[in-house]
DODO-324159 format. One record per residue (C-alpha): residue number from 1; chain; y, z, x. Coordinates in steps of 0.25 Angstrom, whole numbers, plus 5000, padded with zeros to 4 digits. Layout:
! DODO-324159
NUM_A_Y_Z_X
...
//
This chain:
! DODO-324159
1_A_4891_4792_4771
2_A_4879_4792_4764
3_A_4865_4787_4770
4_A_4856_4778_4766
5_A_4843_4774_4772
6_A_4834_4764_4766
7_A_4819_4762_4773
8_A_4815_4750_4779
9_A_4802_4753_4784
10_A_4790_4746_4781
11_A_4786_4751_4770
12_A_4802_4751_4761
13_A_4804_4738_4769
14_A_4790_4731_4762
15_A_4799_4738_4749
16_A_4810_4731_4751
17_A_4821_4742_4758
18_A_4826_4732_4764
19_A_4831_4727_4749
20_A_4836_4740_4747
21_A_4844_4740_4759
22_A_4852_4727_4754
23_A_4856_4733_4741
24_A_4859_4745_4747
25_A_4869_4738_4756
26_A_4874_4730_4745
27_A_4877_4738_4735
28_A_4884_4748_4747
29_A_4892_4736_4749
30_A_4893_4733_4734
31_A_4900_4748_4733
32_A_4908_4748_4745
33_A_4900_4759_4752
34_A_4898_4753_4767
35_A_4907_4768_4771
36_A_4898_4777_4762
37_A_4884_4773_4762
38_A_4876_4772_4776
39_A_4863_4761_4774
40_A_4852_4763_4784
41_A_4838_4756_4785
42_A_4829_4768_4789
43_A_4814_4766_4794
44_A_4803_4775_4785
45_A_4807_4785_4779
46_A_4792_4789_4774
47_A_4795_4787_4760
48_A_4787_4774_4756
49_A_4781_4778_4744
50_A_4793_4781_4737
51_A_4800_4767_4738
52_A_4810_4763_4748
53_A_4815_4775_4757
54_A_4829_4777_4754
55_A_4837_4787_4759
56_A_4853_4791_4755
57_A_4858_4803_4765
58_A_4844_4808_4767
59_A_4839_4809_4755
60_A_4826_4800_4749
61_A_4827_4791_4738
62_A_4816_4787_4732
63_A_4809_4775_4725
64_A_4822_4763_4732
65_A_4817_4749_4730
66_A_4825_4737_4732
67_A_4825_4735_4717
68_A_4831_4749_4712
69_A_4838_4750_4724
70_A_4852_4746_4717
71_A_4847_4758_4708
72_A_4845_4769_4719
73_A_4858_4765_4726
74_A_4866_4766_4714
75_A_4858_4780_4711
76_A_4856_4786_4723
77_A_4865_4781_4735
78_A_4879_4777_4727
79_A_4881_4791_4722
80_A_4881_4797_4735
81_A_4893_4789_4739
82_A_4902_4789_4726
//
């Protein structure tokens, strides 16, 4: 199961995560992936400067806004699960 964690602080919510959670979610469901990708709200993660904090198993990913979010989903979550 892989996990993903998406910053909802301050600072990522004033930059829309909450936008990146929604297409997170809809293209999880999009894809059939409820039983392999876990999708938590995380508060800071100290990484501000770099965009919305994202996080898949752990690892950073860097520079996740709600318009390229599609983009890093596709990039950086889905092939982790295929």
């Amino acid at each position: 199961m892989v996990e993903v964690c998406v910053c909802v602080g301050s600072s990522c919510h004033m930059k829309g995560s909450y936008q990146v959670i929604k297409t997170f979610q809809e293209l999880i469901k999009k894809l059939s992936l409820e039983d392999k990708i876990t999708l938590k709200a995380a508060f800071c993660m100290g990484r501000c400067v770099n965009g919305i904090a994202v996080s898949v198993d752990g690892e950073p990913i860097d520079h996740v806004g709600f318009i390229n979010a599609e983009q890093v989903f596709y990039d950086q979550i889905y092939p982790k699960v295929r």
